[in-house]
C-alpha positions as CSV (number, residue, x, y, z in Angstrom):
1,X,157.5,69.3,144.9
2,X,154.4,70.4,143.4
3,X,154.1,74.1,143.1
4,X,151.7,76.5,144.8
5,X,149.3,77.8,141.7
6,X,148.5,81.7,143.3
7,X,145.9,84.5,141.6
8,X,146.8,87.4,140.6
9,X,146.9,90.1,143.1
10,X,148.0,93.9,142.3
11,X,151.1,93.2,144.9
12,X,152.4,90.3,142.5
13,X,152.2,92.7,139.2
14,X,155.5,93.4,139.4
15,X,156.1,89.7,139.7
16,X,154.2,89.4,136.5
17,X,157.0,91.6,134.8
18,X,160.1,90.5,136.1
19,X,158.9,86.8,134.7
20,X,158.2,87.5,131.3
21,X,160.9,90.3,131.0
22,X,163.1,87.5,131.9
23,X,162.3,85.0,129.2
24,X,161.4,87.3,126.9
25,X,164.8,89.3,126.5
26,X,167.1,85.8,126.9
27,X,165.1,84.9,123.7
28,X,163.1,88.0,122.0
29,X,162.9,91.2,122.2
30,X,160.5,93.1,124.4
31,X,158.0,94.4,121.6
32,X,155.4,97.8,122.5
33,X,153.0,95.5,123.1
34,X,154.8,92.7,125.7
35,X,155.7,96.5,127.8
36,X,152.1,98.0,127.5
37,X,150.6,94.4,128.7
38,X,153.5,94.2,131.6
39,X,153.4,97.5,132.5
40,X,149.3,97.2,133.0
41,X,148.4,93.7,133.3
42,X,145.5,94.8,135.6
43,X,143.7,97.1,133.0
44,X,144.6,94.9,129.9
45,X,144.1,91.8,131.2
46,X,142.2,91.6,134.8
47,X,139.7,94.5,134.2
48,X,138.4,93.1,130.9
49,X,138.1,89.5,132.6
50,X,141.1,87.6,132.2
51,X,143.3,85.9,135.0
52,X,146.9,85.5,135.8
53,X,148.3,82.6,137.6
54,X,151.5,82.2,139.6
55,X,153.5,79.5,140.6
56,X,155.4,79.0,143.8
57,X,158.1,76.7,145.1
58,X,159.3,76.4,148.8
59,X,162.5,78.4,149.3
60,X,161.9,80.5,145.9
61,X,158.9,82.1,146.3
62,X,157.1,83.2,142.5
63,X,159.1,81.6,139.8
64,X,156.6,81.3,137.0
65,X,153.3,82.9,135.7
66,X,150.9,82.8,133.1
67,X,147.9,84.8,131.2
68,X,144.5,84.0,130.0
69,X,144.1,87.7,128.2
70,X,140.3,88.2,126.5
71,X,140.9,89.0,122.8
72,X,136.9,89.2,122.0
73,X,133.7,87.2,121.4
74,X,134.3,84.8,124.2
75,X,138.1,84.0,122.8
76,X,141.3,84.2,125.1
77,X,145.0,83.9,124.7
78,X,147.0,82.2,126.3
79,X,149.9,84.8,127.0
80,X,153.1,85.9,128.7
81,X,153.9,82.5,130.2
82,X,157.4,82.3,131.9
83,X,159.3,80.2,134.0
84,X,162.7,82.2,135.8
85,X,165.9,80.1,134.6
86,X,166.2,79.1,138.5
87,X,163.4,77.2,138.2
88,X,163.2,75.6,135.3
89,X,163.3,71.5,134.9
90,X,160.7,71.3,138.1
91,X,157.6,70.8,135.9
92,X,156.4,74.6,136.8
93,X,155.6,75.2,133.4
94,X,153.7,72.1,132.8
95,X,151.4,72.5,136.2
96,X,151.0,76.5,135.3
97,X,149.6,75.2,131.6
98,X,147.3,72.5,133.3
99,X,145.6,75.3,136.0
100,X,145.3,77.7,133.2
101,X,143.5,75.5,130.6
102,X,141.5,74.3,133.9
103,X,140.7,78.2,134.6
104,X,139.9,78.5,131.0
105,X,137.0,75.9,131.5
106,X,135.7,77.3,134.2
107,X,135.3,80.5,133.3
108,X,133.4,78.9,130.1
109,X,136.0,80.5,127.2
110,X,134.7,79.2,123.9
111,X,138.4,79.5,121.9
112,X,141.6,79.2,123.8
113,X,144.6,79.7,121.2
114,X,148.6,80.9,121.8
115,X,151.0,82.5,119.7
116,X,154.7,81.8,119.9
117,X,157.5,81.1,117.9
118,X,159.5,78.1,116.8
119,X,162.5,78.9,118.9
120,X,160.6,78.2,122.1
121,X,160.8,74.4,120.9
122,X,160.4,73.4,124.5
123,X,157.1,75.1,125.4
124,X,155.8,73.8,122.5
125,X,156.8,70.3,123.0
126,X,155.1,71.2,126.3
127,X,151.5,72.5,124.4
128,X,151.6,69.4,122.0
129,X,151.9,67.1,125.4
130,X,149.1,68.5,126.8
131,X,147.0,68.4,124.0
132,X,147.3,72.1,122.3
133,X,146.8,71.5,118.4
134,X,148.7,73.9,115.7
135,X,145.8,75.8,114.1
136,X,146.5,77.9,110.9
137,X,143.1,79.5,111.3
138,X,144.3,80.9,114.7
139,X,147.7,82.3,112.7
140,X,145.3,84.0,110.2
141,X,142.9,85.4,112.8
142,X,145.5,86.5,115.6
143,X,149.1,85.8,114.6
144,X,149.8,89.4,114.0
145,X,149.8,90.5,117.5
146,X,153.2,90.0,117.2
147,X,156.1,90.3,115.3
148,X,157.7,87.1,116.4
149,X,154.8,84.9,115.6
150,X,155.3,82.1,113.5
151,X,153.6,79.4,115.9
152,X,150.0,79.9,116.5
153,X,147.6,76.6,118.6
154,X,144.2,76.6,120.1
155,X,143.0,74.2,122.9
156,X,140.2,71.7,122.5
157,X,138.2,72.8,124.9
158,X,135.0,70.3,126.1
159,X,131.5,71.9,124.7
């Protein structure tokens, strides 16, 4: 079953938290700026025109989302995606990554990058499938963010 891809509506932000909180502290730890952007993912990421998507399965209701946060000068990261352990193996991740790069062309971003880390060896397997290209340039520029960067890609997004 395909899921349901859903925008971002202030009744799902505490959705948008639970998600990433989830994935986040099985693997990480929640760093000032993952609580700031969960806490307020309407001001940092809606207000300044980004998008969150949700996915939705029959019987589960929201089981993943994902983030397409403006970082400046028509560039947009690709952040806080998350899949609950429920869910995982039913391709959520994979159909949340297509509608986002999808958003990301329609709403004309000129750079698309991500920042993760090397233990998260199946989303990345999942980024190289679908095209995402490591990028040093994009570590340089914007791998600070976070203290657990040491992964950073961009998407080749069609001129």
């Amino acid at each position: 079953m395909t899921p349901q891809i859903l925008d971002y509506t202030e009744q799902l932000a505490p959705e948008f938290a639970r998600i990433n909180t989830e994935w986040i502290k099985a693997m990480y730890v929640l760093e000032p700026h993952d609580r700031e952007v969960l806490a307020n993912p309407g001001k940092h990421i809606i207000a300044p025109g980004g998008a969150i998507l949700f996915a939705s399965l029959p019987g589960l209701g929201v089981v993943g989302t994902v983030a397409l946060m403006p970082s400046g000068e028509g560039a947009f990261e690709l952040t806080k995606m998350g899949v609950l352990e429920a869910a995982r193996g039913r391709k959520v991740g994979e159909a949340l990554l297509i509608a986002a790069t999808a958003r990301a062309q329609a709403m004309q971003v000129q750079l698309l990058y991500l920042l993760t880390n090397r233990k998260s060896a199946a989303a990345i397997h999942l980024y190289e499938k679908l095209g995402w290209l490591h990028d040093a340039d994009i570590m340089t520029r914007y791998g600070a963010t976070y203290e657990r960067c040491n992964v950073a890609m961009r998407y080749p997004l069609q001129g």
